[in-house]
C-alpha positions as a Markdown table, in Angstrom:
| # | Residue | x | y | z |
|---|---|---|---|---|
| 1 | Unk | -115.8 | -62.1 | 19.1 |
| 2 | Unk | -116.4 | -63.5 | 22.7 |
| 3 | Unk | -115.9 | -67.1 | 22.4 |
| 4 | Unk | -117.4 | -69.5 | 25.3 |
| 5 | Unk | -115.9 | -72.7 | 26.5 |
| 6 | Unk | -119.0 | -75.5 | 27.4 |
| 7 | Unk | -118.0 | -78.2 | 29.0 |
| 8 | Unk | -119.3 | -81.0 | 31.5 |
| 9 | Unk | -118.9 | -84.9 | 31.7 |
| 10 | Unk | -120.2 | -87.2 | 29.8 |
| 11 | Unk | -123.8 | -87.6 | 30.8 |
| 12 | Unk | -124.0 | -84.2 | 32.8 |
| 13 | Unk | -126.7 | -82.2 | 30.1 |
| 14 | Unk | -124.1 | -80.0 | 27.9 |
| 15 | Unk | -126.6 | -80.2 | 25.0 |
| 16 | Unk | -129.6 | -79.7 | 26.9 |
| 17 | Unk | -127.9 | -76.5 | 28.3 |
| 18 | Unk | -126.6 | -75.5 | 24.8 |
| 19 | Unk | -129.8 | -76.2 | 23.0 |
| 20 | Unk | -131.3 | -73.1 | 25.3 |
| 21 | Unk | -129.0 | -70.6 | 24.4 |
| 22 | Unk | -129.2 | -71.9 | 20.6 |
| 23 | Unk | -133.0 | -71.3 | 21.1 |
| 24 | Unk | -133.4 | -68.8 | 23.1 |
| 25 | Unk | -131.5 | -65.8 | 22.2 |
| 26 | Unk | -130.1 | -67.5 | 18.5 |
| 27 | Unk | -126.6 | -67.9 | 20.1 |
| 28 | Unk | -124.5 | -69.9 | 17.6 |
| 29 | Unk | -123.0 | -73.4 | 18.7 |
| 30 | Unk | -120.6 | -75.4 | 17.7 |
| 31 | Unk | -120.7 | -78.8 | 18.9 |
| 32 | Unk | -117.6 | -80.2 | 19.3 |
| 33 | Unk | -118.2 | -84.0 | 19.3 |
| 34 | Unk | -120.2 | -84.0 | 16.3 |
| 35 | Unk | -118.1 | -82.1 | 14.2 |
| 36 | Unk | -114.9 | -84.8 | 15.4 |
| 37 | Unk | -117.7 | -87.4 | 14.2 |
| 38 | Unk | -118.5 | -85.7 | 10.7 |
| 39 | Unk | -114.5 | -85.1 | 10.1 |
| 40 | Unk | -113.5 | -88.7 | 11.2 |
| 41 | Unk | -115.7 | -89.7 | 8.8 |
| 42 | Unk | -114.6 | -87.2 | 6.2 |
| 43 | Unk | -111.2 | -85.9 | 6.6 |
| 44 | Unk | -109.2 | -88.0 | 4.5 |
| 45 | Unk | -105.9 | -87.9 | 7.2 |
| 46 | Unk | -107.9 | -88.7 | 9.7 |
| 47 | Unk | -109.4 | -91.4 | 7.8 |
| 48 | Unk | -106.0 | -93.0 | 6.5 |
| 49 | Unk | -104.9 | -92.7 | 10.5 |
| 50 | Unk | -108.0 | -94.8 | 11.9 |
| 51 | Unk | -107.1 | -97.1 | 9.2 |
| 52 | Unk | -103.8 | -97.6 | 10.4 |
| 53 | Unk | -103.4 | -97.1 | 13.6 |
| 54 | Unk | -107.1 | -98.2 | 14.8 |
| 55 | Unk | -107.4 | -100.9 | 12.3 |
| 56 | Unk | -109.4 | -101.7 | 9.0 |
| 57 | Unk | -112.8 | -102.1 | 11.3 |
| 58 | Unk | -112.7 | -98.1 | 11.8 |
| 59 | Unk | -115.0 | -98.3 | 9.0 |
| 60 | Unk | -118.5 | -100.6 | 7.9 |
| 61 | Unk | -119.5 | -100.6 | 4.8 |
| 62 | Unk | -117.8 | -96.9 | 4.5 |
| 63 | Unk | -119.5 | -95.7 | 7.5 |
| 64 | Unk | -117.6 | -94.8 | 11.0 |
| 65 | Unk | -117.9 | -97.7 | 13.1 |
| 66 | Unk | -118.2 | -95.8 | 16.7 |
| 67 | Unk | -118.4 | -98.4 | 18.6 |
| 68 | Unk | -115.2 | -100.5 | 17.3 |
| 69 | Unk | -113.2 | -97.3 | 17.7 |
| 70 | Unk | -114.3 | -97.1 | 21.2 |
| 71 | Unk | -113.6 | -100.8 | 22.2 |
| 72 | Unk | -109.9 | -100.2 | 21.1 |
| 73 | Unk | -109.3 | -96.4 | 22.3 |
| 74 | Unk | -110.6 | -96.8 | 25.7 |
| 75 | Unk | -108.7 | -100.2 | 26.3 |
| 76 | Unk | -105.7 | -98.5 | 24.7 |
| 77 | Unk | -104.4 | -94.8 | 26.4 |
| 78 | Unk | -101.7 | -95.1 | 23.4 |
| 79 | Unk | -103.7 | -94.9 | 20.8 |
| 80 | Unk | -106.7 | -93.5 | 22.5 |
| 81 | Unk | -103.6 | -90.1 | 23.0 |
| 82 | Unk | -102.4 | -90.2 | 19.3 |
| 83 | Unk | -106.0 | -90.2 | 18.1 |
| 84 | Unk | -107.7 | -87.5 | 20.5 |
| 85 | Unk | -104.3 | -85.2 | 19.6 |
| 86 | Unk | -105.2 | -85.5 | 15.7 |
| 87 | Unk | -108.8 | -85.3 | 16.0 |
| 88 | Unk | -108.7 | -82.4 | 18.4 |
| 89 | Unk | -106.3 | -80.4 | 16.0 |
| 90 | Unk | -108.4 | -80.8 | 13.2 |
| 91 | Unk | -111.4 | -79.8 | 15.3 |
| 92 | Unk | -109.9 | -77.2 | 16.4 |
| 93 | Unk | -109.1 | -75.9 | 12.8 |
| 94 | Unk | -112.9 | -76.6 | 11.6 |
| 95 | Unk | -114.2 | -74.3 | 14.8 |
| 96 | Unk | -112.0 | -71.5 | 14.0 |
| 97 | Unk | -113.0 | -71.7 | 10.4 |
| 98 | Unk | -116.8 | -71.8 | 11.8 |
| 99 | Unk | -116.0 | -69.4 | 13.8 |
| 100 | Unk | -114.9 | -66.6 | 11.4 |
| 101 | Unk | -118.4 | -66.6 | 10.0 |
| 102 | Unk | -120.3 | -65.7 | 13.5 |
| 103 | Unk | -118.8 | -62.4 | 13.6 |
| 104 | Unk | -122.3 | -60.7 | 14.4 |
| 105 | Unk | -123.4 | -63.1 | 17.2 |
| 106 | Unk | -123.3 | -61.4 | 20.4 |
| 107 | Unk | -121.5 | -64.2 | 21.2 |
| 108 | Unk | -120.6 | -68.2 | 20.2 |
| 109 | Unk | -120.5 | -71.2 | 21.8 |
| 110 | Unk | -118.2 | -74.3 | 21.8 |
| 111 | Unk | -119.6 | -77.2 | 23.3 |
| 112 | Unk | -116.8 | -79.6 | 24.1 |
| 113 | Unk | -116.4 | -82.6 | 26.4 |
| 114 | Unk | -112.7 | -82.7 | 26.7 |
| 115 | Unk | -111.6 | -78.5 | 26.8 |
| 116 | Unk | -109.5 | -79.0 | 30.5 |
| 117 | Unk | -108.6 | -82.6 | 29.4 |
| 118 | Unk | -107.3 | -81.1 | 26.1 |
| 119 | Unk | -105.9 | -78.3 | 27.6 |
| 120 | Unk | -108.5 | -75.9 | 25.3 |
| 121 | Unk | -109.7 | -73.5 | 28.2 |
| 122 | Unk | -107.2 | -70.8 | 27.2 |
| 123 | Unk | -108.7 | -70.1 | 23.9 |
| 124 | Unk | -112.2 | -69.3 | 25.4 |
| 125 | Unk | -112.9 | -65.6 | 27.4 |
| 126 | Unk | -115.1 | -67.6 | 29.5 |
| 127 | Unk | -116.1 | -71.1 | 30.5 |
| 128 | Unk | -119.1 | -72.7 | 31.5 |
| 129 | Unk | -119.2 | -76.2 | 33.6 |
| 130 | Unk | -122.4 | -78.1 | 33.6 |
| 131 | Unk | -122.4 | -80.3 | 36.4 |
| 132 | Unk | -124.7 | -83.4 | 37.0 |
| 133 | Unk | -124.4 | -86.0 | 40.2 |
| 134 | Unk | -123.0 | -88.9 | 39.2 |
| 135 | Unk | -125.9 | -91.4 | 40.0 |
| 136 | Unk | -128.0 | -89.4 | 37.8 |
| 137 | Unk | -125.2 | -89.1 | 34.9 |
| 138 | Unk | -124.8 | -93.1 | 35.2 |
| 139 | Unk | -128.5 | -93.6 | 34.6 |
| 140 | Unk | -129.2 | -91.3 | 32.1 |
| 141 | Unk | -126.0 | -92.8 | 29.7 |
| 142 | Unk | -127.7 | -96.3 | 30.5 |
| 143 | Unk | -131.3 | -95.1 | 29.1 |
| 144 | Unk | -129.5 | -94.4 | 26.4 |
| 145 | Unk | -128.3 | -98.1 | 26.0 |
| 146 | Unk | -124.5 | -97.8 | 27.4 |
| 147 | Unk | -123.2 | -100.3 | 29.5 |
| 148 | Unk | -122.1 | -99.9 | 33.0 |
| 149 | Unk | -118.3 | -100.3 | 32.3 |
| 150 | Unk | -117.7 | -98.2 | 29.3 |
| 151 | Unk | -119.6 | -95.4 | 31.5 |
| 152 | Unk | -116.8 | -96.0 | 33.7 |
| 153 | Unk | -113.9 | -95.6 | 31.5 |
| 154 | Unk | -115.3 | -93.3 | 29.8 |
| 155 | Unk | -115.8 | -90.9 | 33.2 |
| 156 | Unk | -112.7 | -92.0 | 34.7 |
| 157 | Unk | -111.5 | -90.5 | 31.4 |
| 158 | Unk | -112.4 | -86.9 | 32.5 |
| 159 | Unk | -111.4 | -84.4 | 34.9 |
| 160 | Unk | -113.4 | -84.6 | 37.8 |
| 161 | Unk | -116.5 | -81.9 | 38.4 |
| 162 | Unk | -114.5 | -80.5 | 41.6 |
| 163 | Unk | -111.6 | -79.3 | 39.0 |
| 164 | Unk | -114.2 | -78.0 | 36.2 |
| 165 | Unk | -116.1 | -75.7 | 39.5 |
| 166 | Unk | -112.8 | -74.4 | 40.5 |
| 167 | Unk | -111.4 | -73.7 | 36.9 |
| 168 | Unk | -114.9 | -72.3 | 35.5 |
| 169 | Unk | -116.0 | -68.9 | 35.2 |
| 170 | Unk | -119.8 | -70.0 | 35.6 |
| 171 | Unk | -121.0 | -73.7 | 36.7 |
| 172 | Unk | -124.9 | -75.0 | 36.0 |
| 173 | Unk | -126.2 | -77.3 | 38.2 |
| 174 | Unk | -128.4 | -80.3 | 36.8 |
| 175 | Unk | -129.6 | -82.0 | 39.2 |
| 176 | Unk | -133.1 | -82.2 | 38.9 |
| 177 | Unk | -133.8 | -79.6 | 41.4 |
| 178 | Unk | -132.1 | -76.7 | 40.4 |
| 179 | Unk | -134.5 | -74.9 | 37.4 |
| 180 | Unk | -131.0 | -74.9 | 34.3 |
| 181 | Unk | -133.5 | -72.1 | 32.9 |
| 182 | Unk | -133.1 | -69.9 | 35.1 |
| 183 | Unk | -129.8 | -70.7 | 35.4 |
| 184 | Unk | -128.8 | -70.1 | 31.8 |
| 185 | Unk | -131.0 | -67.0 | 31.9 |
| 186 | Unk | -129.0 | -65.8 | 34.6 |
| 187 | Unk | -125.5 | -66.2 | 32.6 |
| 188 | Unk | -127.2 | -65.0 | 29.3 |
| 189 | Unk | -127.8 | -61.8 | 31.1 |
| 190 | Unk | -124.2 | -61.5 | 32.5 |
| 191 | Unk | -122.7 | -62.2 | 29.1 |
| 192 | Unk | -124.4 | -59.6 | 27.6 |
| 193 | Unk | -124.3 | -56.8 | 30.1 |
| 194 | Unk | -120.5 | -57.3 | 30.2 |
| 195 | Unk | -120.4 | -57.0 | 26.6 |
| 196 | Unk | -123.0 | -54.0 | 26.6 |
């Protein structure tokens, strides 16, 4: 099974760029971020561990309460550690899972924001970096109703787009000018002919 890496900041278009091969060519993804969402709501350890370690407000009215969690993990690089390290195993353990029932896809996809930051990128046979200026990133997380400073923290939080070029096996540009279809089409075709 030839498992690929997707990865990019926050902001940069990962889903936009997964979404084509999903719809395109029938590519299975598995995307990373809301699986950890689903499980944080659902996994009972993880549950008991936001509970005690985030506090009691994890949860509303039995529902994840995203934006509490955020407030504490990104003002905390304690806790913010100890939670990505349980999260990220138990994603980790869902994707493989997930992952043994592709076995007839040419091949699958792992969107993930965090693969270099969570030191991931050895468990993929190739990655792919979507990168996306920052101005653009910045306004696009706004639109979306995110304030200035936790768009910050939350890029300050990543490896910067020079490392993900240099440690990539393929990069997509989104910058507006640059056609990401063609661009995808172009890595498609790679994949598959190395593969054929």
């Amino acid at each position: 099974m030839i498992s690929i890496g997707l990865t990019g900041g926050i902001g940069s278009g990962k889903t936009t760029v997964s979404q084509i091969f999903k719809y395109n060519w029938n590519i299975p993804v598995y995307y990373a971020d809301e699986r950890a969402k689903w499980l944080m709501q659902n996994n009972e350890s993880i549950k008991t561990f936001l509970l005690d370690i985030v506090g009691q407000d994890s949860y509303s009215k039995g529902s994840l309460n995203k934006e509490y969690i955020a407030s504490v993990i990104f003002n905390n690089s304690e806790v913010k550690s100890k939670l990505e390290s349980v999260v990220h195993k138990a994603v980790i353990e869902d994707y493989e899972i997930w992952k043994s029932t592709k076995i007839d896809a040419p091949y699958i996809i792992h969107e993930a924001a965090l693969i270099f930051e969570s030191q991931l990128q050895d468990k993929y046979n190739k990655i792919i970096s979507v990168i996306s200026p920052l101005e653009l990133r910045i306004k696009r997380l706004m639109e979306k109703g995110m304030n200035i400073r936790d768009v910050e923290k939350r890029i300050d939080a990543q490896t910067t787009d020079d490392f993900k070029i240099k440690n990539s096996d393929f990069v997509i540009y989104n910058n507006e000018t640059c056609s990401i279809l063609e661009q995808v089409i172009n890595i498609h075709t790679i994949l598959t002919n190395e593969m054929g």
